[in-house]
N, CA, C and O atoms as a CHARMM CRD file, in Angstrom:
* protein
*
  256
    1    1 UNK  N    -15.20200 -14.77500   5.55900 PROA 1      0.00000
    2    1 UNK  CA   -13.94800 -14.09800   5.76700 PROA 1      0.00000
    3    1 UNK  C    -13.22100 -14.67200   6.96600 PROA 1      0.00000
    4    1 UNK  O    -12.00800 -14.88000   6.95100 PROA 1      0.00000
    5    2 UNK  N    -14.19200 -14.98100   8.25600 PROA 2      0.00000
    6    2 UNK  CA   -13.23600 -15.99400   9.22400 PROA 2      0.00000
    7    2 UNK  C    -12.52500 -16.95400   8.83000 PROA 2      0.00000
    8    2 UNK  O    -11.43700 -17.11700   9.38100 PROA 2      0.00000
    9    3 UNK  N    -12.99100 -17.95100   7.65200 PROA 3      0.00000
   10    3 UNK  CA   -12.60400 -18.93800   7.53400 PROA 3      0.00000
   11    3 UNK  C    -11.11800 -18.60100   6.58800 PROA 3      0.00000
   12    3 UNK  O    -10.24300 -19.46700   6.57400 PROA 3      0.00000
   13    4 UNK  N    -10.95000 -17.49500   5.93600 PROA 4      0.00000
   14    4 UNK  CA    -9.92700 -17.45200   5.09300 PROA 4      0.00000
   15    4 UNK  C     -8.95400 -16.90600   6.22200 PROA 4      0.00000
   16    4 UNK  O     -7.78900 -17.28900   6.31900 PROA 4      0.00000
   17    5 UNK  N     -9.53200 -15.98700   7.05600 PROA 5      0.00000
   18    5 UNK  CA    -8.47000 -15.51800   8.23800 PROA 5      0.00000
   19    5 UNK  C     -7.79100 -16.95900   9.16500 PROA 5      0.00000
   20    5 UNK  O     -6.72800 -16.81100   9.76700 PROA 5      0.00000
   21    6 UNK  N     -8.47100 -18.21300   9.18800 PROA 6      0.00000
   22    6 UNK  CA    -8.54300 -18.83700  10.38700 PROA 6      0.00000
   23    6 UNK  C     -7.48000 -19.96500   9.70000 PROA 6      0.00000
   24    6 UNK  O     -6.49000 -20.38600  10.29800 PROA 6      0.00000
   25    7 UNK  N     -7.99800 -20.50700   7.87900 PROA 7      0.00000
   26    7 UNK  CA    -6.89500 -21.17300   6.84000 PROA 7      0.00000
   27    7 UNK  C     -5.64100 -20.34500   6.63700 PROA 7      0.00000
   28    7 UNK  O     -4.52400 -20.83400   6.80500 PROA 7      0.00000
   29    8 UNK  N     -5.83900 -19.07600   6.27100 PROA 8      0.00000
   30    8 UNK  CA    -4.62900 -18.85000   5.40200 PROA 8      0.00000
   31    8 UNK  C     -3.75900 -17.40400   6.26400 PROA 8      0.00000
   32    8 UNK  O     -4.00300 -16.25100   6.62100 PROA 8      0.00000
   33    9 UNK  N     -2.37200 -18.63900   6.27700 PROA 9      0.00000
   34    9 UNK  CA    -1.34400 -17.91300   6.97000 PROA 9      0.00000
   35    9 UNK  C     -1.06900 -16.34900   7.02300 PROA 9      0.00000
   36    9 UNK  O     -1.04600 -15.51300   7.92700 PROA 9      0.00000
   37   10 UNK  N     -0.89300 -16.33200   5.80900 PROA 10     0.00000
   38   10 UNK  CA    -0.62800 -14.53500   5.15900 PROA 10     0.00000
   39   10 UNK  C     -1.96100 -13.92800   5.48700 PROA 10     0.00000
   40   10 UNK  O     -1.84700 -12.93600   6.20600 PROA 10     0.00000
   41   11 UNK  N     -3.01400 -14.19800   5.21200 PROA 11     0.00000
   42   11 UNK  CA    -4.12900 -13.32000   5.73800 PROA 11     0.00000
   43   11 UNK  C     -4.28300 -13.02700   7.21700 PROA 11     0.00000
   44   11 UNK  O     -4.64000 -11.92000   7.62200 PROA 11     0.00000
   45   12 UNK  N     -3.97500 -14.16000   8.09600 PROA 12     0.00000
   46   12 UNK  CA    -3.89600 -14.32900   9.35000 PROA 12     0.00000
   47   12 UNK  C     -2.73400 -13.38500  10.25200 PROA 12     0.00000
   48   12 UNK  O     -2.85800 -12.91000  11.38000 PROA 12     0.00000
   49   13 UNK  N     -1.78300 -13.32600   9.47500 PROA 13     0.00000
   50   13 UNK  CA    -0.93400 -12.24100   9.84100 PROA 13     0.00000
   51   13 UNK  C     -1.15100 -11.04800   9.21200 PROA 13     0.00000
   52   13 UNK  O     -0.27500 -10.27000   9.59200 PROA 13     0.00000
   53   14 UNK  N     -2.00700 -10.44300   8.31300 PROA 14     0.00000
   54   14 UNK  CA    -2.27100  -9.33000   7.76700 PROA 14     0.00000
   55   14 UNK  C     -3.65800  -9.03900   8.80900 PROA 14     0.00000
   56   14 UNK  O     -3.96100  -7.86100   8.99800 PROA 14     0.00000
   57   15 UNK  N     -4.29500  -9.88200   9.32100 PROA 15     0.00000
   58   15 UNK  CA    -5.18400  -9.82000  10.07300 PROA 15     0.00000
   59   15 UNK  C     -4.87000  -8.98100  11.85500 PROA 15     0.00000
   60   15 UNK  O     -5.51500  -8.23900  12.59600 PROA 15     0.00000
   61   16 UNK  N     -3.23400  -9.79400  11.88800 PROA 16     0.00000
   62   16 UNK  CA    -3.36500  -9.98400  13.35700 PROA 16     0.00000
   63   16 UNK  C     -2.58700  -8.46400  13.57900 PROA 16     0.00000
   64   16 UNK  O     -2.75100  -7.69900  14.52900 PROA 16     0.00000
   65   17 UNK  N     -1.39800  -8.22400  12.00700 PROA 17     0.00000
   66   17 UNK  CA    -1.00400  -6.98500  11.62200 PROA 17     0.00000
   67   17 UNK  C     -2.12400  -5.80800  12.21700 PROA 17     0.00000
   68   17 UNK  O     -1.93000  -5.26900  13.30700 PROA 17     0.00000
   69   18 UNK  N     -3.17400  -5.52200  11.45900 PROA 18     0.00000
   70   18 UNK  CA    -4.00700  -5.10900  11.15900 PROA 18     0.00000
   71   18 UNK  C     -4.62500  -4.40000  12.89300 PROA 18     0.00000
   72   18 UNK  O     -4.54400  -3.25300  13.33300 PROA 18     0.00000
   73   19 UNK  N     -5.20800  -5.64300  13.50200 PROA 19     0.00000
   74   19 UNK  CA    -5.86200  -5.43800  14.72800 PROA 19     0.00000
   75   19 UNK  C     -5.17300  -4.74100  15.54100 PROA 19     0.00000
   76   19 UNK  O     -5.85000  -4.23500  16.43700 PROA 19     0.00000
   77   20 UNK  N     -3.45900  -4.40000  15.58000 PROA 20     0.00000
   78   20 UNK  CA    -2.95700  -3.97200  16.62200 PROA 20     0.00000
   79   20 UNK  C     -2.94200  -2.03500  16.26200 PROA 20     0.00000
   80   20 UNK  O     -2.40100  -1.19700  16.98300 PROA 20     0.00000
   81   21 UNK  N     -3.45500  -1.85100  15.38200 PROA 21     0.00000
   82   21 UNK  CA    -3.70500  -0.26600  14.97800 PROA 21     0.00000
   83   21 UNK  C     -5.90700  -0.28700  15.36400 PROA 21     0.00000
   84   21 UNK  O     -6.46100   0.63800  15.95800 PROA 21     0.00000
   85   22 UNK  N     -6.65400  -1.53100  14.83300 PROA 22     0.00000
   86   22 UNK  CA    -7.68600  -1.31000  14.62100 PROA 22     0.00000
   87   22 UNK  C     -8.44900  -2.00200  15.09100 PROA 22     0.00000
   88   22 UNK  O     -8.03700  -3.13200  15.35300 PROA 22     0.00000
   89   23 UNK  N    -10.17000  -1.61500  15.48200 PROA 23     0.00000
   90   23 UNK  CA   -10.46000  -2.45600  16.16700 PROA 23     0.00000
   91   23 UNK  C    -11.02100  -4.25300  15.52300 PROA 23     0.00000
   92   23 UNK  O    -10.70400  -4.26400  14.33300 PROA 23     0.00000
   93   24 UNK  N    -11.49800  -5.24200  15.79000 PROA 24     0.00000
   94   24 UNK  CA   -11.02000  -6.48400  15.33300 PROA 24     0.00000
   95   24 UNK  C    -12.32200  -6.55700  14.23100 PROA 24     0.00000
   96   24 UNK  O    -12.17900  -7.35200  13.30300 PROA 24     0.00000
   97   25 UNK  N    -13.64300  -5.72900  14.29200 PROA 25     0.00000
   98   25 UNK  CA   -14.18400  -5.62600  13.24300 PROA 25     0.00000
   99   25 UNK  C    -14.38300  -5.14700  11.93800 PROA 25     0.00000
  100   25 UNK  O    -15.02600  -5.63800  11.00900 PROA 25     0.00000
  101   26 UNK  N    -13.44300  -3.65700  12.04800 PROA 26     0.00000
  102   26 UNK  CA   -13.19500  -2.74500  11.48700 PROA 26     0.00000
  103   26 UNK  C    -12.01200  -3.49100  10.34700 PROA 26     0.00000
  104   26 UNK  O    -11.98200  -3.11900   9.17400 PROA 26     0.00000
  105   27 UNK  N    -11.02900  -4.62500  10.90000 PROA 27     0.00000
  106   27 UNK  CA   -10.20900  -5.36000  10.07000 PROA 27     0.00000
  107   27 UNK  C    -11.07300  -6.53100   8.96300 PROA 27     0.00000
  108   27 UNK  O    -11.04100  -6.67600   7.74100 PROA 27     0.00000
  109   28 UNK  N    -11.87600  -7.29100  10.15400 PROA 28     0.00000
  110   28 UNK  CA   -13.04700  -8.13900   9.22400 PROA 28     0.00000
  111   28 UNK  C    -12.83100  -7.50800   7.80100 PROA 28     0.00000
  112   28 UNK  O    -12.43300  -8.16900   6.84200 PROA 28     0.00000
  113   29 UNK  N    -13.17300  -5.97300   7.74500 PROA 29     0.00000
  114   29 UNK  CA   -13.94600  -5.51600   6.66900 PROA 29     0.00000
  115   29 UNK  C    -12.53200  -4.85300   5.63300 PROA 29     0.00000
  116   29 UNK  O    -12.60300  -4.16600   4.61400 PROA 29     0.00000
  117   30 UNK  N    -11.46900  -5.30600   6.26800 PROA 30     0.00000
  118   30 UNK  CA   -10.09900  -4.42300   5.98000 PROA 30     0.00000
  119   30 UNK  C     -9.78800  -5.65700   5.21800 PROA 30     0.00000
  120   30 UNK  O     -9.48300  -5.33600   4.06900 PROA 30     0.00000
  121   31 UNK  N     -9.73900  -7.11200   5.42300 PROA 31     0.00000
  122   31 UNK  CA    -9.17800  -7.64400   5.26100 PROA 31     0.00000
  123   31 UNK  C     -9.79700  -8.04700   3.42200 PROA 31     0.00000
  124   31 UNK  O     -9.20500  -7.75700   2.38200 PROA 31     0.00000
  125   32 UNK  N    -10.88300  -8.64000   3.53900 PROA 32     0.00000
  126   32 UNK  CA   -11.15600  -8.52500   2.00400 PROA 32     0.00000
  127   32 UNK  C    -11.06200  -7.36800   0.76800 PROA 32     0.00000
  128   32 UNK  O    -11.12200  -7.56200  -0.44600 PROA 32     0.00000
  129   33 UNK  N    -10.89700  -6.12100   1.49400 PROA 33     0.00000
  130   33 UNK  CA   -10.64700  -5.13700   0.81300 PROA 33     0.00000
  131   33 UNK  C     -9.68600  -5.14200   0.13900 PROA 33     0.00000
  132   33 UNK  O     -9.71600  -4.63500  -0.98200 PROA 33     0.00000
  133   34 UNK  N     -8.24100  -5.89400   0.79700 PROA 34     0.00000
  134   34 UNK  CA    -6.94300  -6.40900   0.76400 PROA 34     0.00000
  135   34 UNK  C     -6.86800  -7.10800  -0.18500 PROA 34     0.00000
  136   34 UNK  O     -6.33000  -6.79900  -1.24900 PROA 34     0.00000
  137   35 UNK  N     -7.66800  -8.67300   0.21000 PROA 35     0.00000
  138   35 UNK  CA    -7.57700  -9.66000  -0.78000 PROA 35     0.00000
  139   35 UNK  C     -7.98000  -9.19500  -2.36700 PROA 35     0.00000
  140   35 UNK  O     -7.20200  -9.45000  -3.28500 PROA 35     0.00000
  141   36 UNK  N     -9.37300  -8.43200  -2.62500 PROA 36     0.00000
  142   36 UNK  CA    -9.65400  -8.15400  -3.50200 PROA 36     0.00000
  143   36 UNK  C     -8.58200  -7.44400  -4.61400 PROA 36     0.00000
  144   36 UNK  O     -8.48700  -7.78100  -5.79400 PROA 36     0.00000
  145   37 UNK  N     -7.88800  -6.50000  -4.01700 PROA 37     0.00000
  146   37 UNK  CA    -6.49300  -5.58200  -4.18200 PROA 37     0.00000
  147   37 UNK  C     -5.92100  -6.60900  -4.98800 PROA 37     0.00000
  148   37 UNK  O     -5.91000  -6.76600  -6.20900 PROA 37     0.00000
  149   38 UNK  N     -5.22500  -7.59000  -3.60800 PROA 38     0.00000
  150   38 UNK  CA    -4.21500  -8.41400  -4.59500 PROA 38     0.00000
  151   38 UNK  C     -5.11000  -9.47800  -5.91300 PROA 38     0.00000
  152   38 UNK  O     -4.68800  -9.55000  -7.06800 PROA 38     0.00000
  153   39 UNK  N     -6.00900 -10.00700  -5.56100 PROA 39     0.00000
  154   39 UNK  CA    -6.42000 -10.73700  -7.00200 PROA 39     0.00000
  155   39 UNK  C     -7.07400  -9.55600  -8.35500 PROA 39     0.00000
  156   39 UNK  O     -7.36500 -10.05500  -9.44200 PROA 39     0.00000
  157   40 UNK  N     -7.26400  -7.88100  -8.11600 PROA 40     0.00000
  158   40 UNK  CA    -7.12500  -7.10700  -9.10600 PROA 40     0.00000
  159   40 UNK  C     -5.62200  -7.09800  -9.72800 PROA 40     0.00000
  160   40 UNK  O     -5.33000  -7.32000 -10.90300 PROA 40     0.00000
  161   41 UNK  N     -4.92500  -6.85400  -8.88400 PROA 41     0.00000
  162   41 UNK  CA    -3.23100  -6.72100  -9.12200 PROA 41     0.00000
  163   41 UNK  C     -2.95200  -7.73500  -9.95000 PROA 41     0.00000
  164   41 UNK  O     -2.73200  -7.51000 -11.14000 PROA 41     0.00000
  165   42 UNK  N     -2.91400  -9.34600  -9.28800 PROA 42     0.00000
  166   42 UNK  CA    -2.80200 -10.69400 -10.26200 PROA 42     0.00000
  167   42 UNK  C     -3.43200 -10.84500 -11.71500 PROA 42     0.00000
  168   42 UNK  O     -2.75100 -11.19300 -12.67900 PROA 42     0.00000
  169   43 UNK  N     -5.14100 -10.47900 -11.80900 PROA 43     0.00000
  170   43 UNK  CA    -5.35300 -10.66600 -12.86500 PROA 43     0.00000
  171   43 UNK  C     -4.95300  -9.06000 -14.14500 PROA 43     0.00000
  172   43 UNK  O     -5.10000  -9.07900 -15.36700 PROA 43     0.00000
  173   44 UNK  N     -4.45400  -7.88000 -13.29300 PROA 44     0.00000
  174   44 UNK  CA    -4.28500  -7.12400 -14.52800 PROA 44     0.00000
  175   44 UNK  C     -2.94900  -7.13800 -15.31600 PROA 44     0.00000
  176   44 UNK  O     -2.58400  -6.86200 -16.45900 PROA 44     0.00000
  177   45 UNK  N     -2.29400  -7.66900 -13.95800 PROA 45     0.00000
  178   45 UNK  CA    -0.54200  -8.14600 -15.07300 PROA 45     0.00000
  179   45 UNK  C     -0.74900  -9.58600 -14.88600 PROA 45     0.00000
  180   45 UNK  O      0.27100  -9.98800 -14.32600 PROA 45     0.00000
  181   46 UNK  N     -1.55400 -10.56000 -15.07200 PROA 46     0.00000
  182   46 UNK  CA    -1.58500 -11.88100 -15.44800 PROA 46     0.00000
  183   46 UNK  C     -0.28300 -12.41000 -14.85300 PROA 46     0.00000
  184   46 UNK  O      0.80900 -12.53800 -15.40800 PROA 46     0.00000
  185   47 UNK  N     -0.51700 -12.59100 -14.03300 PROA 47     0.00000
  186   47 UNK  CA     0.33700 -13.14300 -12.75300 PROA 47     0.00000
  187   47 UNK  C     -0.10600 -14.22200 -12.00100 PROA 47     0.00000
  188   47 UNK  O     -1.26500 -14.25200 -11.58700 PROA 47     0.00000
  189   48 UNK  N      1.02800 -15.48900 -11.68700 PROA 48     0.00000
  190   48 UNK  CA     0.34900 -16.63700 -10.76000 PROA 48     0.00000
  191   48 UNK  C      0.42700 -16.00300  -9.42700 PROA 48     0.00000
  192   48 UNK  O      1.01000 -14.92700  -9.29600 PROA 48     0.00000
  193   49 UNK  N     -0.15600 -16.64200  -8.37900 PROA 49     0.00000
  194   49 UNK  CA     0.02800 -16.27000  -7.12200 PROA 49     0.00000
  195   49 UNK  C      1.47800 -17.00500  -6.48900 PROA 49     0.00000
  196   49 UNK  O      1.81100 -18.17400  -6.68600 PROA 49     0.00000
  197   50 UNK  N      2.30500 -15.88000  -5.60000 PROA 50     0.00000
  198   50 UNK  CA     3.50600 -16.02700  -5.10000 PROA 50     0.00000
  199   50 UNK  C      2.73000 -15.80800  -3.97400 PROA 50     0.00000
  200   50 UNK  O      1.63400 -15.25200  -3.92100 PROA 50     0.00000
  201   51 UNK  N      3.50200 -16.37500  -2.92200 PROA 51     0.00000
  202   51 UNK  CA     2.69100 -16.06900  -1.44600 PROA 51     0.00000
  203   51 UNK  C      3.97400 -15.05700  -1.19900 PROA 51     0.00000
  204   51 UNK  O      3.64600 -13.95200  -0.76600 PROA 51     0.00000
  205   52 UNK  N      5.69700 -15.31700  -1.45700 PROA 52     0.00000
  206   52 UNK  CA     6.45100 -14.15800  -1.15700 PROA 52     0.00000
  207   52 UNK  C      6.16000 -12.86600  -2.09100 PROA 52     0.00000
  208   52 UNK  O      6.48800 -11.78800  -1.59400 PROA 52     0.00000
  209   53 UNK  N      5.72500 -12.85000  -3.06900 PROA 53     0.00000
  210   53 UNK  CA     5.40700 -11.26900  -3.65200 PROA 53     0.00000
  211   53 UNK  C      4.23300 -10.94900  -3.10000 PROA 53     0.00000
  212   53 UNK  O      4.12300  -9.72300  -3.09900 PROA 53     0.00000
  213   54 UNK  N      3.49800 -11.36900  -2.72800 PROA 54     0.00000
  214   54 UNK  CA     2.26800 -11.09000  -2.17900 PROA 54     0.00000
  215   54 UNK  C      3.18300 -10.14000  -0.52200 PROA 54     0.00000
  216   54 UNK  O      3.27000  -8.92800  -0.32200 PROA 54     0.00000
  217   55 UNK  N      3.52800 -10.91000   0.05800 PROA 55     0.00000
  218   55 UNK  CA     3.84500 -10.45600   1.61200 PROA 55     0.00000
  219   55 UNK  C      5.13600  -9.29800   1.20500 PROA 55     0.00000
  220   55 UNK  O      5.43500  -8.64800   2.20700 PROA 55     0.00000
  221   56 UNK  N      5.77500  -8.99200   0.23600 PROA 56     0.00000
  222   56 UNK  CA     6.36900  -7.88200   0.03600 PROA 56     0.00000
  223   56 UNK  C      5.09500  -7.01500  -0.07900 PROA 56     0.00000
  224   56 UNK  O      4.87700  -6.09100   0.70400 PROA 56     0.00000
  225   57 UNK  N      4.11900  -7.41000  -1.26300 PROA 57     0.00000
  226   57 UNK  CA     2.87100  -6.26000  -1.37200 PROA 57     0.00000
  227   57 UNK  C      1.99900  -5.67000  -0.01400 PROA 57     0.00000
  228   57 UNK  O      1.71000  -4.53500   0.36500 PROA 57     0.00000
  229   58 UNK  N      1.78000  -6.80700   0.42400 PROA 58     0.00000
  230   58 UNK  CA     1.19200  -6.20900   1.81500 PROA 58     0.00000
  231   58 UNK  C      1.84800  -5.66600   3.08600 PROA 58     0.00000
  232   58 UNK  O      1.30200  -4.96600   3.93900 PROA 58     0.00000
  233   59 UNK  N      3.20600  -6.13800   3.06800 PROA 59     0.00000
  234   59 UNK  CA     3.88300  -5.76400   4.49400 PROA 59     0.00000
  235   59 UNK  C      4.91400  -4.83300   3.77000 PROA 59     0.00000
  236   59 UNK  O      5.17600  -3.80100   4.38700 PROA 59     0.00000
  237   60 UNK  N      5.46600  -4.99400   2.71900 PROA 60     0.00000
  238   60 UNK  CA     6.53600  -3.87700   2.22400 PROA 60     0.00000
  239   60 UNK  C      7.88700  -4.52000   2.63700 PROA 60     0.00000
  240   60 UNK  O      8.83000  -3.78800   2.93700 PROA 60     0.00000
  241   61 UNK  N      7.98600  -5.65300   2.65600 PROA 61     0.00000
  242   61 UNK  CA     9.46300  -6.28500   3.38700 PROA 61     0.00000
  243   61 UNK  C      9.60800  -7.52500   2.73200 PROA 61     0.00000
  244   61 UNK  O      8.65700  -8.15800   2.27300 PROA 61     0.00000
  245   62 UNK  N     10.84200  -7.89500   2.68100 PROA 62     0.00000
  246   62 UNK  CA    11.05900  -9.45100   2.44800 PROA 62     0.00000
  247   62 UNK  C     10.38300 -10.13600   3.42600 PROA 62     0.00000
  248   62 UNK  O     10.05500  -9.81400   4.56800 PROA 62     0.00000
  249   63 UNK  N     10.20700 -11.30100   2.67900 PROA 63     0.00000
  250   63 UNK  CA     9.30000 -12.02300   3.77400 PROA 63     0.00000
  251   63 UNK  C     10.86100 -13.08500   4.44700 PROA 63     0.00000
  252   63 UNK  O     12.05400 -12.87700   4.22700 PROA 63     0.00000
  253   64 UNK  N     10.44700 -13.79000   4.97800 PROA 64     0.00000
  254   64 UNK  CA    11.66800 -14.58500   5.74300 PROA 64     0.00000
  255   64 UNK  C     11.69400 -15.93700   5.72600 PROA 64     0.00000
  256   64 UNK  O     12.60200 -16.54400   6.29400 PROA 64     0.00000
């Protein structure tokens, strides 16, 4: 899970999101909970991965 936090941008900010409510282990375990979410979401409406629909799903905002 470090390594996907440490590669990938959007996780890394859902990460860094995350830590400023919780403490930095308690996210560790937040964060795949997340990922799992969105690749249930992708494969039940057969969907490619968007990294901007994704960051509307997780943050609730246009991304920029």
């Amino acid at each position: 899970m470090l390594v996907t936090i440490a590669k990938n941008a959007q996780i890394k900010r859902y990460f860094e999101y995350q830590t400023k409510t919780k403490n930095e282990m308690k996210t560790v375990v937040a964060v795949p909970c997340k990922l799992a979410r969105i690749m249930f979401t992708l494969c039940k409406y057969k969907r490619c991965y968007d990294p901007l629909e994704v960051d509307k799903y997780i943050f609730g905002e246009e991304a920029a």
